[in-house]
N, C-alpha and C positions, 0 to 999 in steps of 0.2 A: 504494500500500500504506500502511494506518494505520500511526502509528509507538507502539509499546508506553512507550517512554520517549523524553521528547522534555530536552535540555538547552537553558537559555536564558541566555549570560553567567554563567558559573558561576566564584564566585569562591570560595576559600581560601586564608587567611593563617595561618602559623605564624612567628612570633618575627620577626617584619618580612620574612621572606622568603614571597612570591607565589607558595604552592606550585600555584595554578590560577589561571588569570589571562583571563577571561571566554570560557572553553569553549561552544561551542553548533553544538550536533550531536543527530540523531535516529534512534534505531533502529529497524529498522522491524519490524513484527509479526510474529512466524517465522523472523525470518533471523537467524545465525551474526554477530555485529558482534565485528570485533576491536581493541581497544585497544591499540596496541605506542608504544614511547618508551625511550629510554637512563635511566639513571642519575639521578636529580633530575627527570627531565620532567614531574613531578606525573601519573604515569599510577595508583600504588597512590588517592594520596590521591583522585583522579578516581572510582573503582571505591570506595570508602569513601565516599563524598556518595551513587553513588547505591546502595549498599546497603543506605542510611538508618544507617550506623555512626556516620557525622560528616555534622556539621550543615554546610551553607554558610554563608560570612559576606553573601554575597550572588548571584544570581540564582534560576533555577527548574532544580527539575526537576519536569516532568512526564511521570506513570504512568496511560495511554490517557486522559491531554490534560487531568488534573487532578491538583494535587497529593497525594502518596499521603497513604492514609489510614490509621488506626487498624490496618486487614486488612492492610499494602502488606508486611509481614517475612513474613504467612504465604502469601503467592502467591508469593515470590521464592525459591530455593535458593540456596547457596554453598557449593561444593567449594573451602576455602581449603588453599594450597598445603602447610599445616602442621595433621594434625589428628591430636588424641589419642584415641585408643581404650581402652577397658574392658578390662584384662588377663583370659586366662584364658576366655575366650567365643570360640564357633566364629562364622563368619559369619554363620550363619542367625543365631545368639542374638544377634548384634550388631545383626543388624536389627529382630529383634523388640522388642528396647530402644528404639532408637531411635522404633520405632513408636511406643510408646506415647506421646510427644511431640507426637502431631497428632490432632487430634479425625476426621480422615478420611482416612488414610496409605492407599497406594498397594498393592495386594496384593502379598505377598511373591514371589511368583512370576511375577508379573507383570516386580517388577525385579530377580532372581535372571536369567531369559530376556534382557532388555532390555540388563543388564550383563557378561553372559555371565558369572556368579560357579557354574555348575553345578558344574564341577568340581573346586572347593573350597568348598564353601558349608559343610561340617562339618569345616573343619578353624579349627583354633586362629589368631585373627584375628595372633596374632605371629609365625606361622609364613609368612607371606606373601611372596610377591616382591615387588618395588615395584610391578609393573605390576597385580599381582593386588590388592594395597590400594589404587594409586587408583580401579580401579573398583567397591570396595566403597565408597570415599567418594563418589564417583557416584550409586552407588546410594541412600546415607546424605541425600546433597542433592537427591534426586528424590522421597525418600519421600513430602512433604506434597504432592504433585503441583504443583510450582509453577509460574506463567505463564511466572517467568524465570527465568534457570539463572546465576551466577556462577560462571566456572572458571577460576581463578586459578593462573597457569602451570602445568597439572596434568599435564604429564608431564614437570616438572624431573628429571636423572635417570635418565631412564628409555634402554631404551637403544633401538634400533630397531624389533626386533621388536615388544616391547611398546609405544610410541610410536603404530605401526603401529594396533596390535589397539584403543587407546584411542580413534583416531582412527574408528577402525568403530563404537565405542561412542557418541561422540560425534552422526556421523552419525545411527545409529537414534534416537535421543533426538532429533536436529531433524525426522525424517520425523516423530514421534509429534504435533508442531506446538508444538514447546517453543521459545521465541524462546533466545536461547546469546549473551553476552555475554562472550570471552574473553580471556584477556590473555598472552602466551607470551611469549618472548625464540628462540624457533625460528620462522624466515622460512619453511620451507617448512611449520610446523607451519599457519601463519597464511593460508598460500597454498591448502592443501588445505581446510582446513574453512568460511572465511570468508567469506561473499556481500560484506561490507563491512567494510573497514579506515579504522580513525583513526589519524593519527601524530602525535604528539604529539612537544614537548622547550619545556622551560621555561616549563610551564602552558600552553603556547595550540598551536591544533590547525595543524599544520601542511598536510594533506594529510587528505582525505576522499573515499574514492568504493569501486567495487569495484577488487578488484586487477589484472584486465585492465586496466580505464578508466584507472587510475594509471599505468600501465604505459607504455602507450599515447600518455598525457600526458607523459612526462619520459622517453623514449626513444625516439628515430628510429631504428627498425634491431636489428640483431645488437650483440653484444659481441663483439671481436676480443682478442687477448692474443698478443704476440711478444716475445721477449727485447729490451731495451733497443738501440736503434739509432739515431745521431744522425740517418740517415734518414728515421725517422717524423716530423720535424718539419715536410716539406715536403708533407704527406697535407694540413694546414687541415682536419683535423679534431678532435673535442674528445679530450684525451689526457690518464692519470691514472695515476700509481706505484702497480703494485700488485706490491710487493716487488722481486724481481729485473725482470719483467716489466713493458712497458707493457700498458694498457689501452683501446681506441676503439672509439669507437659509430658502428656503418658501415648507409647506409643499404639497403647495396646491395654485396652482397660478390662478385658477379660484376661488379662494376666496379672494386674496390678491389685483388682477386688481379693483375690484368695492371697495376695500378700499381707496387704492391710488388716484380713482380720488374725493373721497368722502370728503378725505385730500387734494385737490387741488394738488397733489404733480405731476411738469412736466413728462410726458411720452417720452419726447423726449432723445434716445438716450439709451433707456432701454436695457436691456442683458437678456436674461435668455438662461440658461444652466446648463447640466446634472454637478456636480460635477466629477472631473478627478483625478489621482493619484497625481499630483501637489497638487491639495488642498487637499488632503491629509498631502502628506509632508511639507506643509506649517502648517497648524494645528497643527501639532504632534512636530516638529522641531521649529516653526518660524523662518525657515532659507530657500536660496533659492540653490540649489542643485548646486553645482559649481565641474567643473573639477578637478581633484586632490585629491578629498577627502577620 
């Protein structure tokens, strides 16, 4: 698969601190790529290089294998996590403003259906739920019809259901063949929509692939969880505090059950579970994914 934007060494400096420190990574044409990182990882500044906001102090980025050009702002969208709207205007009117901003915008109806904004499309854009204004900003960022989509933690927020419904919106937007470059602090948000993830912390990529593949790579096994027991120590397996609870990754939990009672060790209150993208970025990072980063 061609890659839509390719990164080569991508450097950024601010005030002597290496907020991107020779990134280079490729996204590939059509696919959902997620960018995740804690606190400081240079993951905004990363998503600002290639929105064309900020300039690199040094390497490439290449947009289908050549540096963008003069056109490269009006192929690209961005639903940024913080937008203001026009007081006093219904949604349709918000759209039709907004339209007039592109020499060739996308039929209204077209992304009315697309966003699912039907049934509030006449009501007053500040009457909204949260869930019902990110997808009007959805909408807003799809208007010029652009190759690429920026979606910048866009369901901060929000709360399930709606999360949920975003994620559907999402979806129909990558079938229409819209390449989706997104950036969340929600693991399972990154887990459902994403063909491919980067994890990033202190400018440089630490992990790249799909999240199976990742998965796959830094975990033999199930996850297990039992209340603390000086017992677990004699398992030789890998073990990690999580709160009251230990934590081990078993490769084989019909071999590991007839140990534990064998150790006298309590069963009461046990866990086990497939590993998720969380523990992942916990592994990789030991940090825990927060807003802002």
């Amino acid at each position: 698969m061609s890659a839509i934007i390719e990164v080569v060494d991508l450097v950024k400096h601010f005030a002597g601190v290496k907020a991107v420190d020779g990134l280079s990574f490729a996204i590939p044409d059509g696919s959902c790529f997620g960018l995740l990182g804690p606190n400081g990882a240079g993951k905004t500044t990363t998503i600002e290089l290639l929105e064309g906001v900020l300039t690199p102090d040094s390497g490439r980025i290449l947009f289908h294998g050549a540096p963008p050009g003069p056109d490269y702002r009006s192929r690209i969208g961005i639903q940024f996590q913080h937008t203001a709207l026009q007081d006093f205007l219904t949604v349709r009117d918000t759209l039709r403003l907004f339209s007039r901003l592109y020499p060739k915008p996308l039929p209204l109806e077209l992304l009315i259906n697309l966003c699912a904004l039907e049934d509030f499309v006449d009501r007053d854009s500040r009457r909204l739920s949260g869930g019902q204004r990110q997808r009007l900003l959805l909408a807003l960022a799809l208007l010029g019809d652009p190759e690429l989509l920026f979606l910048d933690e866009p369901t901060t927020g929000l709360d399930p259901q709606a999360r949920h419904h975003f994620w559907d919106r999402v979806k129909a937007v990558k079938a229409q063949g819209k390449s989706i470059v997104l950036t969340t602090h929600y693991m399972d948000e990154a887990q459902q929509l994403c063909d491919r993830i980067a994890i990033v912390d202190r400018g440089r990529l630490l992990s790249l692939d799909t999240p199976q593949a990742l998965l796959d790579q830094h975990f033999d096994g199930v996850l297990v969880r039992l209340p603390a027991h000086p017992a677990l120590m004699q398992l030789a397996l890998p073990l990690s505090r999580q709160g009251e609870l230990m934590e081990l990754t078993c490769p084989d939990i019909a071999t590991l059950m007839p140990r534990l009672i064998e150790l006298q060790i309590p069963l009461t209150g046990m866990q086990i579970r497939s590993p998720n993208v969380e523990d992942l970025f916990l592994k990789l990072t030991g940090h825990s994914l927060r807003s802002g980063a």
